[in-house]
C-alpha positions as semicolon CSV with decimal commas, in nm:
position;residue;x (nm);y (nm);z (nm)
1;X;2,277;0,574;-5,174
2;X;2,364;0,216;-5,202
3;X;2,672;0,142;-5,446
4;X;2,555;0,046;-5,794
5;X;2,729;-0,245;-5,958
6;X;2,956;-0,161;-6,247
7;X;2,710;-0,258;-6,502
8;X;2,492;0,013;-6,351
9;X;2,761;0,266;-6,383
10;X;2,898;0,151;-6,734
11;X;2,481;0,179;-6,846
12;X;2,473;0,532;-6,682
13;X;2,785;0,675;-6,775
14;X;2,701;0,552;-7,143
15;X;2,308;0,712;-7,119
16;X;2,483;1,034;-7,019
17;X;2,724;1,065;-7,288
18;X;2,476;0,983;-7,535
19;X;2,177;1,158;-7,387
20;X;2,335;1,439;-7,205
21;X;1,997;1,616;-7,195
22;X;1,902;1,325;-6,922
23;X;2,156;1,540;-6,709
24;X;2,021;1,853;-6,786
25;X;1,700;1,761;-6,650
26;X;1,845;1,593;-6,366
27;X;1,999;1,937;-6,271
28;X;1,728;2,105;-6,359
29;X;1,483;1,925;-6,170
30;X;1,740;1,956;-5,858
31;X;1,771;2,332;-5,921
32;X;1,371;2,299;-5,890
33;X;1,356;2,121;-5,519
34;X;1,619;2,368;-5,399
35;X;1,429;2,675;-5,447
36;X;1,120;2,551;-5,267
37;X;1,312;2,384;-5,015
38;X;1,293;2,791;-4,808
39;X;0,956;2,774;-4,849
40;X;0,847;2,440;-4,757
41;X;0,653;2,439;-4,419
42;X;0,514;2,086;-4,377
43;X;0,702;1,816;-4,386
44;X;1,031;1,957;-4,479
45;X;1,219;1,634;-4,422
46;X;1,008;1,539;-4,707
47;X;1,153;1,876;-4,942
48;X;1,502;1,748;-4,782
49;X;1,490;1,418;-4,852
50;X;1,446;1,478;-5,212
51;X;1,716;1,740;-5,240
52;X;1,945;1,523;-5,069
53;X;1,829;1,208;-5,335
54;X;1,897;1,406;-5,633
55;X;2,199;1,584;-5,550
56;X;2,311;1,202;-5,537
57;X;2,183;1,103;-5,804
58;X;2,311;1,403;-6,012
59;X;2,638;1,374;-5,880
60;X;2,682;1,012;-5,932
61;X;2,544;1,097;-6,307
62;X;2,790;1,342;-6,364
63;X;3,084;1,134;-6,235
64;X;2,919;0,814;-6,469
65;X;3,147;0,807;-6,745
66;X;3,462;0,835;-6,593
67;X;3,384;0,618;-6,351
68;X;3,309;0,347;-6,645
69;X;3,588;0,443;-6,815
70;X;3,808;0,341;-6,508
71;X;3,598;0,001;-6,471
């Protein structure tokens, strides 16, 4: 994942606190590509790929707002 600018983070960090149910989903729709990754039998780099995307992007949501509270 590239490294988003501070604004990015600050906007982020601020959605999540406000809107933590934008996490939830994020979670949940990581939970989601998990389970079918087993079962995936073409293309699985494509199943990874996306597993590998969110669990980035649901990290780096999670971490938001205290990384914009440290900017």
């Amino acid at each position: 994942m590239i490294r988003p600018s501070p604004q990015v983070t600050k906007a982020l960090g601020a959605s999540v606190r406000q809107f933590p149910a934008l996490l939830d989903w994020l979670r949940e729709w990581e939970m989601q590509e998990l389970r079918r990754l087993p079962t995936a039998v073409d293309n699985t780099g494509i199943y990874q790929g996306r597993c590998q995307v969110l669990g980035e992007l649901v990290k780096f949501a999670s971490d938001a707002p205290n990384l914009a509270a440290d900017i």
